[in-house]
N, C-alpha and C positions, 0 to 999 in steps of 0.2 A: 600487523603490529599497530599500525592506525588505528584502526577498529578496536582494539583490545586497549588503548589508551584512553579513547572517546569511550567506552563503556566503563572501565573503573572511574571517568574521573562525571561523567554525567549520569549514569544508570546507576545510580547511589542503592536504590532499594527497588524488589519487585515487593508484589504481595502473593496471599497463601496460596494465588494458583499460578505464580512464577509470572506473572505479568509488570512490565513497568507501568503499575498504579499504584493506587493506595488500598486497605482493603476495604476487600467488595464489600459495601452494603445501602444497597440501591434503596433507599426508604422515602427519597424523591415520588413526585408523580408529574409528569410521568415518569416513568424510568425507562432511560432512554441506553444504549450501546452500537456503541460502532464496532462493526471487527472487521480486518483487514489483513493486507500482510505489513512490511517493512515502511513502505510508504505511510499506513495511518501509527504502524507503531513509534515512531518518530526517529527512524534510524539517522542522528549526526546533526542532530538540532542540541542545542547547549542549555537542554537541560526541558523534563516533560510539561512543563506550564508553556513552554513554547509551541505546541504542538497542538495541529488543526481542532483534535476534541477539549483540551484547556479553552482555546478562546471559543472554541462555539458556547461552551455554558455559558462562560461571562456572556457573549453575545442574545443569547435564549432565556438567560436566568433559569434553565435547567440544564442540573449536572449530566455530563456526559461522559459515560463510558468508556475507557480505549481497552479493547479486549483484538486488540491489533498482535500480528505475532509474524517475526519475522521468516520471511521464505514462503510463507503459504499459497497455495491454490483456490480456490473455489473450491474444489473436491476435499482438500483439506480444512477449508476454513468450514466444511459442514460437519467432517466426519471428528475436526478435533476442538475445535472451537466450542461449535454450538450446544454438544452437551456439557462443557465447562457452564457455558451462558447458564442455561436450562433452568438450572435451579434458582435463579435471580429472579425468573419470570418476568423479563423486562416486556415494558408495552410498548419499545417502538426499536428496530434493530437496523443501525446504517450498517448496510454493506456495501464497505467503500470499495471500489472495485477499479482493478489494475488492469491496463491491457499487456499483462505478462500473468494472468491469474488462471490462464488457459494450461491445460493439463492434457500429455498423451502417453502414455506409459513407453510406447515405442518412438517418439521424435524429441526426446529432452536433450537438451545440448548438454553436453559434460565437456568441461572446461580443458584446457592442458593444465599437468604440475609440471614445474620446472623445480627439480633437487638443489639445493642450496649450499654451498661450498660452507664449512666450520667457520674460517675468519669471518666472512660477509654476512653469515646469519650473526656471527658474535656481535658484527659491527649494527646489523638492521637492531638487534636488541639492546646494546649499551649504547647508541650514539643517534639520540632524537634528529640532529642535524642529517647523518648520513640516511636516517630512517626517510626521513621529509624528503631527501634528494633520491633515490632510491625510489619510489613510489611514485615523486613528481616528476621523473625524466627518465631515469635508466630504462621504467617497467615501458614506457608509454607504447614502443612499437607492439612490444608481444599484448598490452591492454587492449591497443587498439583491433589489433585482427580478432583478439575472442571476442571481444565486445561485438566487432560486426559480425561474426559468425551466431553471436548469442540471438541479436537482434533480428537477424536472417531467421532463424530458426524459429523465432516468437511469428514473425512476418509466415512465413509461409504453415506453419499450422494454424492460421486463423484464416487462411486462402484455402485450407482443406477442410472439404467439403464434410466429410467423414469424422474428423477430427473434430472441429466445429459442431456439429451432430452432435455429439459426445460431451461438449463442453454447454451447450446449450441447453442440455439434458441436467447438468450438471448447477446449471444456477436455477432450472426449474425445482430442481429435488431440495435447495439449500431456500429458497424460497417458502417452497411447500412445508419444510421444518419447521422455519420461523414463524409460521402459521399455526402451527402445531403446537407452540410453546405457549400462544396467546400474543404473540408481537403483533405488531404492525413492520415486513419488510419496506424497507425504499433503499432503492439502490443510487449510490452515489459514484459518477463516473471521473473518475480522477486526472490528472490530465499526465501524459509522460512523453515531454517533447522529444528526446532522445530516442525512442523509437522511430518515429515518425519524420524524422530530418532529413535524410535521403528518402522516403517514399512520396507517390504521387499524392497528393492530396484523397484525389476519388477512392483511392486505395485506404487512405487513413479514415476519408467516410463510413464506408462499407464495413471494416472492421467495428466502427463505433455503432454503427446502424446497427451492426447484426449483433451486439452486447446491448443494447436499449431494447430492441424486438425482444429479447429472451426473455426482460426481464418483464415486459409489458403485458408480454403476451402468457407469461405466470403471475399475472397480476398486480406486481408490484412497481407505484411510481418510480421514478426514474431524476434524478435530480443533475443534470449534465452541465459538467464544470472543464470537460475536456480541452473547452474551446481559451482557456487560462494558458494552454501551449503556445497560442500567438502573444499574449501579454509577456509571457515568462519563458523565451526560445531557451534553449543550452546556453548557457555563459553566463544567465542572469537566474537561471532556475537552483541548480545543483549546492551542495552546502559545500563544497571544493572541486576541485580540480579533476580528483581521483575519487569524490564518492556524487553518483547522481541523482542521489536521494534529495528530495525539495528540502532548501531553506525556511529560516523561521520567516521570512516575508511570504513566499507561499504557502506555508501553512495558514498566514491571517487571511491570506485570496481565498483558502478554502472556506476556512472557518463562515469567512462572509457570504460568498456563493449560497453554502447550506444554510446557513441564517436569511438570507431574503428568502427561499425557499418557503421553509415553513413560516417567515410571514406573509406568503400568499396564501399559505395552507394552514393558519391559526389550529384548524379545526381537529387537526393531527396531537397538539399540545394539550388538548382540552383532556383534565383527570376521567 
C-alpha cells in the first residue's frame, strides 16, 4: 500500500515504452542512457528530477537517459532492456550495476505471503495512519528474517563459484551488446550498504572485485561508487524506514561520483 501510494502520487507519467521518463528522443550528442534495475529507476524518491540521472545532466550538460526498470537482472536488463534501447542508437550506455543484479534460475529466494484477515486489509487500505503503523512496526519481525534470508541468499550466490560463472558470463554478453548497438559500455558500481552490514569486509571486497574483473575484463571501464556505503551506512542511506531504496541525497553522491568520472575521461563526451 506504501508503494502504490508513492507511485500514484510521484510516478505521474511514463513514456511510449512504459518507462518513468519523458519521451524518448535522444537527438543530444552524445546520447547518453543508463539502464538499471529499481535503484537507477528511482524507486521512493519524491519525484524523477531527484533522481541520480536528472542531476548528472545538469552536472555534464548532457541529457541522460534513465531507461532503469524495476526488479531487473543483468540477464534481464540485456534480454529486455537493451533491445527497447536499440533503436535510440545511443553512444554511451551506463550500466548502473547492483550487487543483487546476479541471477540463478535455481537459488532465487522467494519471499513468504502472509493471508490478510477482511477487517485489517479494510483497515491497511482506508486508514493511512494504521497503514504507516502496520508497515512501520507490526511487519518489522517477519521483515526482518525475509530480508536476512533475502540478503543470505544474494550473499552466498555470489560466493558460488558456478553461479558466479554464469553471472559473469552474463555481464560479458550485455556488454558485448552494447558494443553491437554502437555504444560505448561503462559500468557503474552502485553502492548497497544493507547488504553488506553483517558481512566481513574482505567478503564485501571479493564480491566487488569479482563485478569490476567482469566488467574489465569485457572491456568496459568501470566507474566504482561502492565505496559511498561508508559515507551513507543504513540509517542515513534508505528513503524510510521500510523502503531501502537510496534517498534524494544519494542520488546527488551518485550523480557526482559519475560526473568527476568522465571529467577525468572528457574524451568519452566528445560528439
Amino acid at each position: 500500500m506504501s508503494h502504490r501510494n508513492w507511485h500514484r502520487r510521484f510516478v505521474t507519467s511514463t513514456n511510449e515504452l512504459g518507462y518513468w521518463e519523458d519521451p524518448v528522443k535522444m537527438t543530444d550528442s552524445p546520447k547518453i542512457a543508463a539502464i538499471g534495475d529499481s535503484f537507477t529507476w528511482g524507486q521512493g524518491v519524491f519525484g524523477k528530477n531527484l533522481r541520480f540521472t536528472e542531476q548528472l545532466s545538469s552536472k555534464l550538460g548532457h541529457r541522460v537517459w534513465n531507461f532503469g526498470m524495476n526488479g531487473t537482472t543483468t540477464r534481464d536488463q540485456r534480454q529486455v532492456i537493451l533491445p527497447q534501447l536499440a533503436p535510440f542508437k545511443p553512444d554511451i550506455v551506463l550500466v548502473c550495476y547492483l550487487a543483487n543484479d546476479i541471477h540463478d534460475e535455481v537459488q532465487l529466494f522467494v519471499p513468504r505471503t502472509y493471508p490478510r484477515e477482511f477487517w485489517p486489509h479494510r483497515f491497511m487500505v482506508g486508514s493511512p495512519t494504521y497503514n504507516f503503523i502496520y508497515w512501520r512496526f507490526l511487519t518489522q519481525m517477519g521483515m526482518q528474517e525475509q530480508t536476512s534470508q533475502y540478503f543470505l541468499t544474494l550473499f552466498l550466490n555470489y560466493l558460488d563459484p558456478q553461479v558466479m560463472a554464469h553471472h559473469t558470463q552474463d555481464i560479458g554478453q550485455l556488454v558485448q551488446d552494447i558494443r553491437k548497438m554502437g555504444a560505448k559500455p561503462v559500468g557503474v558500481l552502485l553502492p548497497f550498504p544493507h547488504l553488506f552490514r553483517q558481512i566481513q569486509p574482505s567478503h564485501r571486497d571479493r564480491i566487488y572485485g569479482q563485478v569490476r574483473k567482469a566488467f574489465e575484463d569485457s572491456g568496459a571501464p568501470v566507474i566504482e561508487l561502492q565505496d559511498l556505503e561508508h559515507q551513507y551506512p543504513p540509517g542515513k542511506f534508505e528513503v524510510s524506514p521500510i523502503d531501502a531504496h537510496p534517498n534524494a541525497q544519494v542520488h546527488e553522491a551518485i550523480a557526482s561520483g559519475i560526473a568527476r568520472w568522465f571529467e577525468a575521461h572528457p574524451e568519452l563526451l566528445k560528439p
